[in-house]
N, C-alpha and C positions, 0 to 999 in steps of 0.2 A: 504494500500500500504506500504511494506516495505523501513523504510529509506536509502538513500541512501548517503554511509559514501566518501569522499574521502580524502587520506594522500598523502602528499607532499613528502615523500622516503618512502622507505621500510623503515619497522621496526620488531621488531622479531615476526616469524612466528606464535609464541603463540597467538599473541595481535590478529592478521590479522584471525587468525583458530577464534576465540570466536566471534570477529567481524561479521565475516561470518555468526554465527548461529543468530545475530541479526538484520544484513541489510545487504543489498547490496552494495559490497566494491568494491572502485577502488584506484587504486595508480599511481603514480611515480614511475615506478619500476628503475630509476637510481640512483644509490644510491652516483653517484660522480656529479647529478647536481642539483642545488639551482633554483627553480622556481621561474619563472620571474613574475613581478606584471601582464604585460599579461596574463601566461600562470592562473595565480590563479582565476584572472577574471573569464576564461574560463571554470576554472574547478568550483568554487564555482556556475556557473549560473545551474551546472544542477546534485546538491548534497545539503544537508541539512544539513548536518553535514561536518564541516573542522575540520579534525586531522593533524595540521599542527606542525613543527620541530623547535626548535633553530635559524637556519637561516633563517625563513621565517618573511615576514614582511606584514603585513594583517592592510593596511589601510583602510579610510573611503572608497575610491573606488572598493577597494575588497570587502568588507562588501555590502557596496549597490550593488555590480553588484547581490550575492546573496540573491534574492530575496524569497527563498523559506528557509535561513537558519536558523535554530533553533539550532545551536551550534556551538563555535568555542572554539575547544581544542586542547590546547597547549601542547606538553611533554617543558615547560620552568617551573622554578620555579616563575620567575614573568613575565607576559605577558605584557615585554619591547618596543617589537616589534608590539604590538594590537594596534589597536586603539579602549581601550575598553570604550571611550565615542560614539563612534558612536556604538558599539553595545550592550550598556547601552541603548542608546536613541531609539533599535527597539526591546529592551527586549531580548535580544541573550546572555544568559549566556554565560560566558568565563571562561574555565577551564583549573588551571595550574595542576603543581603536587609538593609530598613535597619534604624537604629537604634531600635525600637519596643518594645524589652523593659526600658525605662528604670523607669517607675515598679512593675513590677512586680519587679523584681530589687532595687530599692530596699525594697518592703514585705518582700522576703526577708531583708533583710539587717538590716535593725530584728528583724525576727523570730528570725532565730537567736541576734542580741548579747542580747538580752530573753532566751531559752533558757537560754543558757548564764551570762548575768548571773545570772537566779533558779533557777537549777537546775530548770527545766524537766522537760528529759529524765529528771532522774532520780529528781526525785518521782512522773512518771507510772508509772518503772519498779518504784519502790516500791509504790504503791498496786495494780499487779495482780498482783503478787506478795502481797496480801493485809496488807500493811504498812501502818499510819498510827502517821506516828511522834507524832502531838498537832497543832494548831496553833499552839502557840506552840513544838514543840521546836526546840533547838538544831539538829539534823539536818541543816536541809537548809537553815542559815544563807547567803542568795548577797551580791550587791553589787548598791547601790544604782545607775541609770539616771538618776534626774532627779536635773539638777543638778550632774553629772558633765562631766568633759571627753573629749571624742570628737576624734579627730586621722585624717583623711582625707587618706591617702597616693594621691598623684595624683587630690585631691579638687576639679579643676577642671572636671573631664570631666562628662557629663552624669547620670551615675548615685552621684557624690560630692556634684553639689549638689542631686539629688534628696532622697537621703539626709539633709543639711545641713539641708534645709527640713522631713525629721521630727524630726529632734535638738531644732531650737526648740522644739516643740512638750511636749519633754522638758526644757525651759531649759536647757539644756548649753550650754556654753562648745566653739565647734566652731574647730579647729585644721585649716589645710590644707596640705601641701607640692605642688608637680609641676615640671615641667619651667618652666612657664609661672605668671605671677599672670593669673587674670583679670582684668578691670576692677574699679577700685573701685567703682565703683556696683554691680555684681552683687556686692561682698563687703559692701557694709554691707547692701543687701535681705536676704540670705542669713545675713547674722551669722559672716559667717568671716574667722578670721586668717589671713595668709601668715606663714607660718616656718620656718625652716630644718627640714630633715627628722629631723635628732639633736633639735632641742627640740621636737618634736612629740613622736616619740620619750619622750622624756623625760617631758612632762607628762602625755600622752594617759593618760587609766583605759580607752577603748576605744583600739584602732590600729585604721583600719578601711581595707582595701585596695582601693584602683579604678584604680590605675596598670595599662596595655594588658598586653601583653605582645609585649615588642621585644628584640632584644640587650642592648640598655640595663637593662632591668628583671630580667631574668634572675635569681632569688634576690636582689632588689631588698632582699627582707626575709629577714636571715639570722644568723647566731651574734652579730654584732656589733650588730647592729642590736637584736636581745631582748636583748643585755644593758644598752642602754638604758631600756626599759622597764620602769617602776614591777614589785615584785613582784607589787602587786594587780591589774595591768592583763590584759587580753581583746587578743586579736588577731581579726577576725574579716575572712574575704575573700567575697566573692563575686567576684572579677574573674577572674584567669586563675592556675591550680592554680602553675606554676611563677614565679609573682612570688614565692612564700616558700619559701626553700628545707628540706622537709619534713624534712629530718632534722635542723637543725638548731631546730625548732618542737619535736622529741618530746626532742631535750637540753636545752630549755629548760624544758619542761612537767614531767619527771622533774627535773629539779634546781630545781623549782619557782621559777624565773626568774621564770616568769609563771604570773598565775592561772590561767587558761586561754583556751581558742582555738573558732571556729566557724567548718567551713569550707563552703562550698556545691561547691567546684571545689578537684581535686588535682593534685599534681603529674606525676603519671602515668596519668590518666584511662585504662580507668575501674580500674584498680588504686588502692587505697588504703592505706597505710602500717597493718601489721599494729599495732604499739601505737599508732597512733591510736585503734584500735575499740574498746582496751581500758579507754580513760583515760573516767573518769567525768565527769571537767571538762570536755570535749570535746563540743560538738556540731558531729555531720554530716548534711549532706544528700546527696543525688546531682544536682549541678547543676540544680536547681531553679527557676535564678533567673528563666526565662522562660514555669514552670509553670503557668501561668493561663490557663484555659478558650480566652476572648477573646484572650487572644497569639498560644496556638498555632494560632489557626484565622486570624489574620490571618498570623501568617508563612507556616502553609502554603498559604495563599491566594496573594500572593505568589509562591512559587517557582512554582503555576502560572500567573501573569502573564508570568514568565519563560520557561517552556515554553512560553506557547499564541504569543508571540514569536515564536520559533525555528521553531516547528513551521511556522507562517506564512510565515516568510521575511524574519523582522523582528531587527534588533539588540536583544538583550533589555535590556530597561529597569534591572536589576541585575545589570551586566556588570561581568567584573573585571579580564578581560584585553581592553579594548575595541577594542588595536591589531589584533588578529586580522582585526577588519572593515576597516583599513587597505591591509590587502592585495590584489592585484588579485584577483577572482573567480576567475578563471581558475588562480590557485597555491593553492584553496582544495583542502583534501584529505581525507580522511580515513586513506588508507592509507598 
């Protein structure tokens, strides 16, 4: 009997065509809705394979309502949202994919500090509402980018010195903290300083966020942390919603601590903090950062590299729980 795959949204037709010649696919074809733990339920009780998204959250009760499944694969880089001990514990490999959304979550992320540097968003809001305030009006007065300094919190990772390397290009003075210094030779190539995370803080005009998110980092960036921060300074994340802790971002922005913020990722995905939407200085996206044609047809290419695996008889190539295949065959289970 051929498996029977089902994905949580559309993803590029490549992934979905290849799919087809290995099992029997169904989908979500809405591509603007986030399935409910209900609806996952439902759909895992009569499929074997979950190709599930970013926003999806696949707890122990989804896991157990699928009682026939033999994979849950994820297009995330770490499977945040799994609960991959409970399908550790019924031997259900879980597979993510690699790191390939680097420079594309980098161009996002220039893209929204430039937004909300020159007020982007709300000149365009202006102008279709039939408004031109002049070109040289005070209006829509923002802050300068080149030549400015940029402070890259956990900016050792790959998408900090992505990042790093358009900042030059904007002659900024780029500022980094993490856990870790890289090498020097990768900080003089790159043009970055190592500095304590209060004097980054401190001097940064951007604070620009790429620290993971681990226990450690948890509201990494919070009331004490923006009260270091220049009054004229931008916070801008694209890494993970709960590295800043969101309500203390909207007491800072109303007591106008800081200039303002641009987030791509919140803290309670996909819920967004109701005075966030309202504040003008603010730009948002809806996780964006992997948006790009050519990403998402290589990551969902990928997840089926990792099904066509499985379905074979193969340990998938982006395996997360690998011990699972340590086990003798014979204790492998599903039920």
């Amino acid at each position: 009997m051929r498996h029977r795959v089902f994905i949580t949204q559309p993803v590029a037709a490549s992934a979905i065509t290849r799919l087809q010649s290995l099992a029997k696919v169904e989908w979500n074809r809405d591509a603007m809705h986030i399935m409910t733990q209900e609806e996952l339920i439902t759909a895992v009780r009569g499929h074997d394979i979950l190709f599930c998204l970013l926003s999806d959250r696949v707890d122990a009760d989804v896991i157990a309502a699928g009682r026939s499944l033999s994979l849950i694969a994820t297009m995330k880089i770490t499977p945040s949202d799994i609960d991959v001990a409970a399908a550790t514990a019924r031997r259900i490999p879980v597979t993510v994919v690699p790191p390939i959304v680097t420079e594309a979550t980098a161009d996002l992320h220039f893209a929204i500090l430039l937004a909300v540097a020159r007020r982007v968003v709300e000149g365009d809001k202006l102008l279709r509402e039939g408004i031109f305030p002049g070109a040289q009006s005070m209006r829509l007065m923002g802050a300068a980018v080149w030549g400015k300094t940029i402070g890259l919190v956990g900016g050792g990772g790959r998408i900090g010195r992505a990042v790093a390397r358009r900042a030059r290009g904007f002659s900024m003075r780029t500022l980094y903290w993490g856990p870790r210094r890289i090498p020097e030779e990768q900080e003089r190539e790159l043009g970055l300083a190592y500095v304590p995370l209060d004097t980054l803080l401190a001097e940064s005009d951007f604070v620009s966020v790429h620290a993971p998110l681990k226990a450690e980092t948890f509201h990494l960036i919070g009331s004490r942390e923006m009260r270091l921060m220049k009054p004229s300074a931008f916070l801008v994340n694209t890494a993970r919603g709960p590295v800043v802790d969101e309500q203390a971002l909207v007491e800072a922005l109303n007591e106008r601590r800081i200039a303002g913020a641009a987030l791509d990722v919140f803290e309670r995905e996909p819920h967004v903090e109701r005075a966030l939407l309202a504040m003008p200085n603010v730009v948002l996206t809806p996780h964006l950062g992997s948006g790009v044609t050519e990403v998402r047809e290589a990551l969902a290419n990928v997840v089926v590299d990792n099904i066509a695996a499985v379905i074979e008889g193969r340990q998938p190539p982006n395996c997360w729980n690998p011990e699972i295949y340590a086990q003798p065959q014979d204790k492998r289970h599903n039920g």
